[in-house]
C-alpha positions as CSV (number, residue, x, y, z in Angstrom):
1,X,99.3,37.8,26.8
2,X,96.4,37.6,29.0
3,X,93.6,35.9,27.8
4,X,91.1,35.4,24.3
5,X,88.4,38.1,24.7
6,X,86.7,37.7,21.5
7,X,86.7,36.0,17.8
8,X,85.1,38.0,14.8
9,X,84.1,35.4,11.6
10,X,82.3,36.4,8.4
11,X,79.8,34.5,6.8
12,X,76.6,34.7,4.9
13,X,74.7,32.5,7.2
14,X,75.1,34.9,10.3
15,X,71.4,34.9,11.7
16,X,71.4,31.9,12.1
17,X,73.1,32.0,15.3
18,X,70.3,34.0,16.4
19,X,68.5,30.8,16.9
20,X,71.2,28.5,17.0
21,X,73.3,29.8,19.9
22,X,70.1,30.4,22.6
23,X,68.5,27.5,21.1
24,X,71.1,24.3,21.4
25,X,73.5,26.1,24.1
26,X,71.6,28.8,26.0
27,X,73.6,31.9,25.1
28,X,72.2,35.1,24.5
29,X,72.7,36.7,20.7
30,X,71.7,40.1,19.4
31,X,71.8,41.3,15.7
32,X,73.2,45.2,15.6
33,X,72.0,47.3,12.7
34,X,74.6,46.5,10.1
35,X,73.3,43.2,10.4
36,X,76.6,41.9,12.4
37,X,75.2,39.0,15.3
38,X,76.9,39.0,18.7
39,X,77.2,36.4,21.0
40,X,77.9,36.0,24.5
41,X,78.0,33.3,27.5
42,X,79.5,35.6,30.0
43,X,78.8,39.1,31.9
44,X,81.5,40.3,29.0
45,X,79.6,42.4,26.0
46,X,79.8,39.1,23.1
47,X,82.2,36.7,22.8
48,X,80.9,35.7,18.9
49,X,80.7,38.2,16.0
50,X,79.5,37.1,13.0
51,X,79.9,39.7,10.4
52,X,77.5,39.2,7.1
53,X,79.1,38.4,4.2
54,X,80.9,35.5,2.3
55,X,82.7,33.2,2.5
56,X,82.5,31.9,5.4
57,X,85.8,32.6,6.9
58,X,88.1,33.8,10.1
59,X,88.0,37.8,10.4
60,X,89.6,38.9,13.7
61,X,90.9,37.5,17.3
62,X,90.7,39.7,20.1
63,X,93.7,39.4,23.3
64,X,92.9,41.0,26.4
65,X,96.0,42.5,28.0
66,X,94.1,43.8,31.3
67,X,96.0,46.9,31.5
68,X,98.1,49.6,29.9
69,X,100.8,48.6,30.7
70,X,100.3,45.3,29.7
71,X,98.8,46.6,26.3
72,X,102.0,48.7,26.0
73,X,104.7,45.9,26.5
74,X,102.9,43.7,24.1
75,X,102.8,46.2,21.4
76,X,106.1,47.2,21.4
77,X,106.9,43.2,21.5
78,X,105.0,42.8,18.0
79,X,106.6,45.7,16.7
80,X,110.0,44.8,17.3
81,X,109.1,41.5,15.7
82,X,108.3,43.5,12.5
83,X,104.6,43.5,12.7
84,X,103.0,47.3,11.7
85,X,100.8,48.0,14.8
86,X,98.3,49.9,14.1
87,X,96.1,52.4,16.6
88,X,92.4,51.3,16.9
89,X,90.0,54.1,15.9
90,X,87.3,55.8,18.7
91,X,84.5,54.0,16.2
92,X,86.6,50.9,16.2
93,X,86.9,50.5,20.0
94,X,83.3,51.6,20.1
95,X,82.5,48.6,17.6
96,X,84.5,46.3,19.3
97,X,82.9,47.9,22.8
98,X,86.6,48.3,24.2
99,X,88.3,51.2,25.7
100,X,91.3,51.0,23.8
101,X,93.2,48.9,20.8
102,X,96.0,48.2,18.6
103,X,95.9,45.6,15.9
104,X,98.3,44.0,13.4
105,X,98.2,41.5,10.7
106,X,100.3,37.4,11.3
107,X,102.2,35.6,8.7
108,X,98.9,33.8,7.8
109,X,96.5,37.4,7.1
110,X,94.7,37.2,10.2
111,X,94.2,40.4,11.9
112,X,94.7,40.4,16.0
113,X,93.5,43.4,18.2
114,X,95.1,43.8,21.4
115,X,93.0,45.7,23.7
116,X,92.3,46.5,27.0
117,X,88.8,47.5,29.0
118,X,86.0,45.3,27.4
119,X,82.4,46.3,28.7
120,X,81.5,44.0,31.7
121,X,78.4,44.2,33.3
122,X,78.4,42.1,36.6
123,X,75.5,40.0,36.7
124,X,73.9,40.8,33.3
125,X,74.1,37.5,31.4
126,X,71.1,35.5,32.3
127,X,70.8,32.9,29.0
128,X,68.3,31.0,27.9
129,X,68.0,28.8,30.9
130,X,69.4,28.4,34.3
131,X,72.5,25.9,33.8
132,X,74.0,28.5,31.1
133,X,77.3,29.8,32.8
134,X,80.1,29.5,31.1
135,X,83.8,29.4,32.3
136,X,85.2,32.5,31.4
137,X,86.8,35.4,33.5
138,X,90.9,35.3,33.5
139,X,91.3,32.2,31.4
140,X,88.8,33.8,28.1
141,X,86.2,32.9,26.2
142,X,87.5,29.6,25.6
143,X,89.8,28.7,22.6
144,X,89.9,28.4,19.1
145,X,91.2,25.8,16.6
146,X,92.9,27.0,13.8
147,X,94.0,25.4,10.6
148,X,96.9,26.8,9.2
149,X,99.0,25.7,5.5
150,X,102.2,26.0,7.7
151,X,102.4,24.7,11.3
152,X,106.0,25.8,11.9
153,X,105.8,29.0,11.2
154,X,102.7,29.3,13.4
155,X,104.1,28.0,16.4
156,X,107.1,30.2,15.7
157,X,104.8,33.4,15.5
158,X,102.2,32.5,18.6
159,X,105.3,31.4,20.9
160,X,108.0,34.3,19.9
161,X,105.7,36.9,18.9
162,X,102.4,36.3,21.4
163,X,104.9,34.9,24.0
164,X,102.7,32.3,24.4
165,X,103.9,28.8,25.9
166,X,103.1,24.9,24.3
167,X,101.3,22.7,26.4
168,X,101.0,19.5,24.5
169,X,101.0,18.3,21.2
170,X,99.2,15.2,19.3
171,X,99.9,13.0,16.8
172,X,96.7,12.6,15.0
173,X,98.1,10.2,12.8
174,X,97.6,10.0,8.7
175,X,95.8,12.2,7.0
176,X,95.5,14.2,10.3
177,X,99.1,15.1,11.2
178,X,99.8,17.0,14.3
179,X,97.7,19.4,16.4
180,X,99.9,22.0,19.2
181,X,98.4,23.4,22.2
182,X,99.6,26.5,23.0
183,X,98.5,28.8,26.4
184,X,98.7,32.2,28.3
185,X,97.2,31.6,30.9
186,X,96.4,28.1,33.1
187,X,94.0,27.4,30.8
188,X,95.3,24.4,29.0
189,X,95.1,26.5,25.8
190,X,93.7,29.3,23.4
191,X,95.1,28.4,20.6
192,X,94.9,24.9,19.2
193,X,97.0,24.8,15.9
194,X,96.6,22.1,12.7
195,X,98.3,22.0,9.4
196,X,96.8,21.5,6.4
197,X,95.0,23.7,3.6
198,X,96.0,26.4,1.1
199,X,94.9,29.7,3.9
200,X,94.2,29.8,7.3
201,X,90.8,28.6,8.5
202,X,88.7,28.4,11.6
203,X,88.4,24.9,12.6
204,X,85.9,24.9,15.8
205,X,85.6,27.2,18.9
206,X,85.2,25.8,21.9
207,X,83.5,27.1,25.2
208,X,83.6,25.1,28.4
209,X,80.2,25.5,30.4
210,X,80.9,25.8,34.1
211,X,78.3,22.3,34.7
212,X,78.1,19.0,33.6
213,X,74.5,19.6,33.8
214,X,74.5,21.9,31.2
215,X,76.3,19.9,28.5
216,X,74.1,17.1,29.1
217,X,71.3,19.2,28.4
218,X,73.4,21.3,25.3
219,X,74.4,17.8,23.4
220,X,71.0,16.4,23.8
221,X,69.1,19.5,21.8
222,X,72.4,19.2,19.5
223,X,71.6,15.7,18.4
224,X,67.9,16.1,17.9
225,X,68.3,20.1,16.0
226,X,71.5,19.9,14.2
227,X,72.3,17.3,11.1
228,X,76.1,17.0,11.8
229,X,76.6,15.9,15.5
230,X,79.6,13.9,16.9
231,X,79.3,12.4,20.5
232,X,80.7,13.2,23.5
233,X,84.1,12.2,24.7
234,X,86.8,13.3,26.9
235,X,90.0,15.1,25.5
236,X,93.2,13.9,26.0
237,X,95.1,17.1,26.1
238,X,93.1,18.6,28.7
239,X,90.8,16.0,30.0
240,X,87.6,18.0,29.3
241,X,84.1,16.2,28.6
242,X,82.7,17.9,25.3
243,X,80.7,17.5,22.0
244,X,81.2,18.7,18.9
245,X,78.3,20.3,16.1
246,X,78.8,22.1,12.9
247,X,77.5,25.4,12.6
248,X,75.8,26.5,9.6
249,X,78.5,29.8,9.5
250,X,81.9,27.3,8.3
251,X,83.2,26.0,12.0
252,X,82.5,23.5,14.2
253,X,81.3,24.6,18.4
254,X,82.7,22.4,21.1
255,X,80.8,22.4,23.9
256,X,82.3,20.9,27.6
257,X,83.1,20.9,31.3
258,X,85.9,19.4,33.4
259,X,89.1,20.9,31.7
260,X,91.9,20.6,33.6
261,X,94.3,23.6,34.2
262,X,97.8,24.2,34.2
263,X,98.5,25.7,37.6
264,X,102.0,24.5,38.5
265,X,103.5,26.6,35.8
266,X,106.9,26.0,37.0
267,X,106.5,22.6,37.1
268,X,104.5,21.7,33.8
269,X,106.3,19.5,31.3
270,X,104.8,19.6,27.4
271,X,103.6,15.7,26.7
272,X,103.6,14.4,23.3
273,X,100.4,12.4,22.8
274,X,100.6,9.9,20.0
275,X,97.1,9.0,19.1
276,X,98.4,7.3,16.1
277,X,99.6,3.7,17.9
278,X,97.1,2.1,19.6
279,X,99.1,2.3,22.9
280,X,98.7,5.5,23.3
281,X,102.2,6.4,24.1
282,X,102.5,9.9,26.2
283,X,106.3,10.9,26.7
284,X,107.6,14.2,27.5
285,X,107.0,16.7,23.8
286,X,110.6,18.6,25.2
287,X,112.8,17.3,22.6
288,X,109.9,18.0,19.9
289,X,109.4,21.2,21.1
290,X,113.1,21.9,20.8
291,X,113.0,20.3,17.5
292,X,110.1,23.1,16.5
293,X,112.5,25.6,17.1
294,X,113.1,28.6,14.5
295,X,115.5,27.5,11.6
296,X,115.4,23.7,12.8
């Protein structure tokens, strides 16, 4: 697994991010003649589609495998797992702007593409102001939080189906429970997983802007424009300065700068972060991890 190219969501309030994402965060967003409104923060095609329709609700994730190859070994991986693949259609790919996927269903009824070949045009993206560039390229879009009504079984399907790796875990404490960081490539992660809820739901989508300058600027128009706001604080899993504001189409945008990587793959050790004690205890997540293990 490379990287997250792109996230589809449905929802009824889908023009809206024609103003909101140039507005609060600088991004360009065009609405196609369906009425579907894509997104972007990058030289890459979009980033966001936002399908109209209700409810509100997670449609599709996109992986980027780079190559054939790639795209090949991964396929056959999901198959052998017992996943139908499925060949993406010339409209599909053309939809998607891609030059070639396949696509399955997870445990949880979310539909993946795997693809390869996204249309990138160097130098295109301009945004709504200078300080909009985004940190993108290898490491994706970003990453997504997901809420999902069974955390073991999605850690066992992201690790020994996407072959991706953890990176740290949380302890959010009560009501909260536990949030996993998984990668699959040295950004810190894609996939943020959390347990709780009857169906799998987009929780927030987070892009990391390539200044502090920018989310300065972002979090200020986000507190004046938008009625649920929270403040700006630094992660602990990956260190990263960021807000948080609700969008009108059912998930939340995280917005920051200063993430730190994992580049010493060899060498990185999962931490389990408890949150839930006011010391703040970090220790080494291998023996949870272990614990987490299919069948445990």
């Amino acid at each position: 697994m490379r990287s997250l190219g792109y996230v589809g969501a449905q929802s009824a309030s889908a023009p809206d991010w024609l103003d909101f994402g140039p507005k609060v965060f600088g991004f360009e967003a065009d609405r196609l003649p369906g009425g579907t409104v894509r997104v972007r923060w990058c030289d890459r095609a979009y980033r966001l589609a936002v399908h109209p329709g209700g409810p509100d609700r997670l449609l599709y994730l996109g992986w980027d495998l780079g190559d054939e190859a790639a795209l090949a070994e991964e396929a056959a991986r999901v198959a052998a797992a017992g996943y139908a693949v499925e060949q993406g259609t010339e409209r599909l790919c053309a939809e998607r702007a891609v030059r070639r996927l396949v696509s399955f269903t997870d445990p949880f009824g979310l539909r993946h593409e795997l693809f390869t070949g996204q249309r990138e045009v160097p130098g295109s993206y301009r945004g709504q102001r200078p300080t909009s560039r985004a940190v993108t390229g290898g490491l994706g879009l970003g990453f997504v939080a997901l809420r999902v009504p069974d955390l073991q079984r999605g850690l066992d399907f992201y690790r020994d189906v996407m072959g991706m790796k953890v990176s740290d875990a949380i302890n959010l404490g009560r009501p909260h429970g536990e949030m996993w960081f998984l990668r699959c490539n040295p950004r810190h992660h894609s996939i943020a997983l959390l347990e709780g809820g009857d169906e799998l739901r987009l929780e927030h989508l987070m892009i990391e802007t390539a200044t502090l300058e920018e989310v300065e600027i972002a979090w200020d128009l986000a507190e004046r424009e938008m009625d649920a706001f929270v403040s700006p604080g630094r992660r602990l899993s990956d260190n990263m300065l960021l807000f948080r504001v609700r969008a009108s189409t059912g998930f939340d945008v995280c917005y920051g700068w200063g993430a730190s990587l994992i580049d010493d793959e060899e060498n990185w050790i999962p931490r389990y972060i408890d949150s839930s004690r006011a010391e703040g205890i970090v220790y080494s997540a291998a023996a949870v991890v272990t614990a987490r293990r299919p069948g445990r």
